[in-house]
C-alpha positions in Angstrom: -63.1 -102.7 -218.7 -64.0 -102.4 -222.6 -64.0 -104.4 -225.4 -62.2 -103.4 -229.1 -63.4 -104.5 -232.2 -62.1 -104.3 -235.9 -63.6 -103.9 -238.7 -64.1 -107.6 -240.8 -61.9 -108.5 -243.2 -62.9 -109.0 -247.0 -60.7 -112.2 -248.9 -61.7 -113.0 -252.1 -61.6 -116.9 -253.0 -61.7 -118.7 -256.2 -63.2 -122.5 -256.4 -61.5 -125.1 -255.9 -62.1 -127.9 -258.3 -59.2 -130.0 -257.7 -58.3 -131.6 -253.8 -56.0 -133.8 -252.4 -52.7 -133.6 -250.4 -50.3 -133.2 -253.8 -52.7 -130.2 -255.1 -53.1 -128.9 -251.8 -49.1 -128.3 -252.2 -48.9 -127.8 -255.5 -51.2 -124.7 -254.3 -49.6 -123.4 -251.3 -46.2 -123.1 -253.3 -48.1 -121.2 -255.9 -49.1 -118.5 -253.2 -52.5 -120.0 -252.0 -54.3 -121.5 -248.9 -56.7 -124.3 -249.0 -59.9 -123.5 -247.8 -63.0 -124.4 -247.0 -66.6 -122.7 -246.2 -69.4 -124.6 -244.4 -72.2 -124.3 -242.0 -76.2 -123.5 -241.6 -77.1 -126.7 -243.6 -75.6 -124.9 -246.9 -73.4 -127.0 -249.5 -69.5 -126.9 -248.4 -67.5 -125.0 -250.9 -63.8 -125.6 -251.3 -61.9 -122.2 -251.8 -58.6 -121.2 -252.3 -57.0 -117.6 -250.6 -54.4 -115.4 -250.9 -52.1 -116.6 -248.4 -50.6 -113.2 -247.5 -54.1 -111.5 -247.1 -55.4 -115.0 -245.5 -52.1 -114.8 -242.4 -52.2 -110.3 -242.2 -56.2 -111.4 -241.7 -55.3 -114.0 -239.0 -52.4 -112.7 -237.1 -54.5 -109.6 -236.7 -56.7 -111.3 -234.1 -59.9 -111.5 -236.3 -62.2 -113.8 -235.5 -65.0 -112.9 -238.3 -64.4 -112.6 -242.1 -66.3 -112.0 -245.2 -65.5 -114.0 -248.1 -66.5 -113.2 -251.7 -66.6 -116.4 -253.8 -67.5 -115.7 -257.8 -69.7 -112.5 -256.9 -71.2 -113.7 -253.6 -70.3 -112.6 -250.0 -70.2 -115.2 -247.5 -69.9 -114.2 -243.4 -68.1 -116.6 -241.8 -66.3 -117.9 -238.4 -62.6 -118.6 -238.7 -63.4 -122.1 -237.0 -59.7 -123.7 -237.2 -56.0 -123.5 -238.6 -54.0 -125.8 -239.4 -50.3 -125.3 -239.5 -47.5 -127.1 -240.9 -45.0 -128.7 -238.0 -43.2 -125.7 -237.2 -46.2 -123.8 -237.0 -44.8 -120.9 -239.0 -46.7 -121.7 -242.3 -50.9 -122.2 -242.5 -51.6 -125.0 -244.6 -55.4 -125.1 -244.4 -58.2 -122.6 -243.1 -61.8 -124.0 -241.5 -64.6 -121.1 -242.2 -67.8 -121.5 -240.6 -70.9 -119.9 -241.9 -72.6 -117.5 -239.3 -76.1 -117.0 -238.2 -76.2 -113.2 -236.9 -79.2 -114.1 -234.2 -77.4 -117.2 -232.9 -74.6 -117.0 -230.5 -71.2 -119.0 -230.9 -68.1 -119.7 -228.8 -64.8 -118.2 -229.6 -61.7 -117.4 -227.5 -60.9 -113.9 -226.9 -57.6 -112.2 -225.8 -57.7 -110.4 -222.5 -55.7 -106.6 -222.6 -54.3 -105.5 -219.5 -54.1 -101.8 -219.2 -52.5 -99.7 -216.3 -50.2 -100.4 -213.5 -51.6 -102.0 -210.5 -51.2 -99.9 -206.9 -49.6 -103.0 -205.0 -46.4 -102.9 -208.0 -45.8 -99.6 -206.2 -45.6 -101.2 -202.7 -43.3 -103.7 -203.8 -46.2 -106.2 -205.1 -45.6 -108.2 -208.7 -48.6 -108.8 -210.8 -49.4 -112.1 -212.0 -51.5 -112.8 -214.6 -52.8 -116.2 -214.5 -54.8 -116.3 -218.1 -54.3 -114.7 -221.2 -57.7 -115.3 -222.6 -61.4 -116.2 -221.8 -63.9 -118.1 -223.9 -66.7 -116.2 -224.5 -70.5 -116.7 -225.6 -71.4 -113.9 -227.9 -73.6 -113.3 -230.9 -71.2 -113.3 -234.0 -71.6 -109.8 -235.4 -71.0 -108.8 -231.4 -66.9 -111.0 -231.2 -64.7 -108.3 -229.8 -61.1 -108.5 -231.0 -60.3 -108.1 -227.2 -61.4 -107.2 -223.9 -59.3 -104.7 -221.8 -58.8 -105.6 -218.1 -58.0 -102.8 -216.4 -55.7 -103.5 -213.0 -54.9 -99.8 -211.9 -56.9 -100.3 -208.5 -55.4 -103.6 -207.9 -53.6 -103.3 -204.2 -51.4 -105.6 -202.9 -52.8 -109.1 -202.2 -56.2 -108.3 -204.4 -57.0 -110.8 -206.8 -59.4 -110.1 -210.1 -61.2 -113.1 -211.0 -63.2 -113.4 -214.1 -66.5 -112.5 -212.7 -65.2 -108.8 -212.4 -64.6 -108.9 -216.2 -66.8 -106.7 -218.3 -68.4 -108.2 -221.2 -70.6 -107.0 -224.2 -74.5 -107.0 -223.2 -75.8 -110.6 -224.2 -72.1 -112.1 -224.2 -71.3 -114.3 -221.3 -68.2 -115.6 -220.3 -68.1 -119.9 -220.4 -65.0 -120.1 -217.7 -65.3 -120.9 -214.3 -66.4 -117.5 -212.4 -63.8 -117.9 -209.0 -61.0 -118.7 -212.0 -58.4 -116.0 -211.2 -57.0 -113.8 -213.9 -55.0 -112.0 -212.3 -53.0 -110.8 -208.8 -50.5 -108.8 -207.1 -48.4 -110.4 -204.8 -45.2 -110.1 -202.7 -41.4 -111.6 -204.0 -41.7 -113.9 -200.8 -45.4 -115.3 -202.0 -43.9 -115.9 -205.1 -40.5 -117.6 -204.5 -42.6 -119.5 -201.8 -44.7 -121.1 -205.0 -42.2 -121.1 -207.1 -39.7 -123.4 -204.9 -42.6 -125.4 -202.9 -41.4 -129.2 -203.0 -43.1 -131.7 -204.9 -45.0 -135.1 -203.6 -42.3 -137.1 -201.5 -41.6 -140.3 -203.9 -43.1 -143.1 -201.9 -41.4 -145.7 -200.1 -40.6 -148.9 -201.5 -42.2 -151.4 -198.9 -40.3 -154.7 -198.3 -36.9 -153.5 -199.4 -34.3 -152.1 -196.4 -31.4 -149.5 -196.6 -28.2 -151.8 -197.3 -30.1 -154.5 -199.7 -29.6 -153.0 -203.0 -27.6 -155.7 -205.2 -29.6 -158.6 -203.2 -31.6 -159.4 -206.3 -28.1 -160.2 -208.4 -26.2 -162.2 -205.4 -28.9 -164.5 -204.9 -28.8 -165.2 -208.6 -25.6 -166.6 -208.7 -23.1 -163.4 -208.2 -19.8 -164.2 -206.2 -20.3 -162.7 -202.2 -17.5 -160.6 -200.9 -14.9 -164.0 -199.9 -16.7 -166.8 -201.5 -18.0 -168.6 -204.0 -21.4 -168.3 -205.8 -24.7 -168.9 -204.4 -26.6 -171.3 -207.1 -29.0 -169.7 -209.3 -32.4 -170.1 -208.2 -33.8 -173.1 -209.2 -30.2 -174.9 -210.0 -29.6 -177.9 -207.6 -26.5 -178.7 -205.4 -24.4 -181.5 -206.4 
């Protein structure tokens, strides 16, 4: 198992004087993305990006980005997106200054690579995650780790202690999580048709007593005349 890593990305941004919802997208329809920089008790500086450079940057998987602002090249985190509703558009970018010597949390892809031994047997592989959170020194964020499931048999199970990581990177999730299996077609149709919780029964009511609630409230029986409301006295 091994890790990849790009090299950063460089964005230049330009100050942002003016803020607010209207200018925010006054600026995205002009080509731009709000911005802003933060972090290691520094002054927050709102920037505006090149939104084409800003989404090739981000779809690419990058965590880590430099960022020249009027001559000056800051390191920074890409801490959050925000999209618009359909998610198809980024409307603001979060960028958190980094300390090289102290270690921050990011989630990073998992890479399968190879076909696992029990897929020749008749097995199926599962994977169960797609990613792991990881503990890592910022200069040391791999784009991605690659999981290698050649030796996988059938029935084996990789959980996410087996996973390689970077020296002095850890992995936050919980060890016995499993990432990934080969199983049989019965194992799986088994889990995928097991029944749910039995609905539980409704004490104090008997099969033949639905409508009860509306007769004794006044509604003709079969053959008769109503039954007084409850409450409403015989005459």
């Amino acid at each position: 198992m091994a890790t990849t890593q790009k090299k950063r990305e460089l964005l230049v941004g330009t100050i942002r004087e003016q803020r607010g919802s209207r200018k925010s997208r006054e600026l995205r329809a002009s080509g731009g993305v709000p911005a802003v920089i933060y972090g290691l008790n520094k002054q927050n500086v709102a920037i505006t990006l090149d939104a084409p450079a800003t989404e090739k940057a981000i779809h690419s998987g990058a965590h880590l980005l430099d960022v020249e602002v009027e001559g000056a090249v800051e390191h920074v985190l890409i801490q959050d997106v925000g999209y618009n509703h359909l998610q198809s558009v980024i409307e603001h970018v979060d960028l958190l200054r980094i300390d090289p010597t102290h270690k921050v949390r990011v989630k990073v892809p998992l890479e399968f690579r190879g076909t696992a031994k029990g897929t020749k047997e008749g097995g199926i592989l599962e994977r169960q995650i797609s990613e792991v959170e990881l503990e890592v020194l910022p200069l040391h964020i791999p784009d991605s780790i690659r999981v290698n499931v050649d030796h996988l048999e059938l029935h084996q199970i990789l959980h996410v202690s087996d996973i390689a990581v970077p020296e002095g990177a850890r992995i936050v999730n919980n060890p016995e999580q499993i990432v990934v299996q080969v199983r049989t077609v019965k194992e799986q149709v088994a889990t995928e048709v097991a029944p749910g919780p039995a609905e539980p029964e409704v004490i104090g009511k008997k099969a033949g007593e639905e409508g009860e609630g509306e007769a004794a409230a006044g509604k003709p029986a079969a053959g008769g005349k109503a039954a007084p409301a409850a409450g409403v006295a015989k005459k």
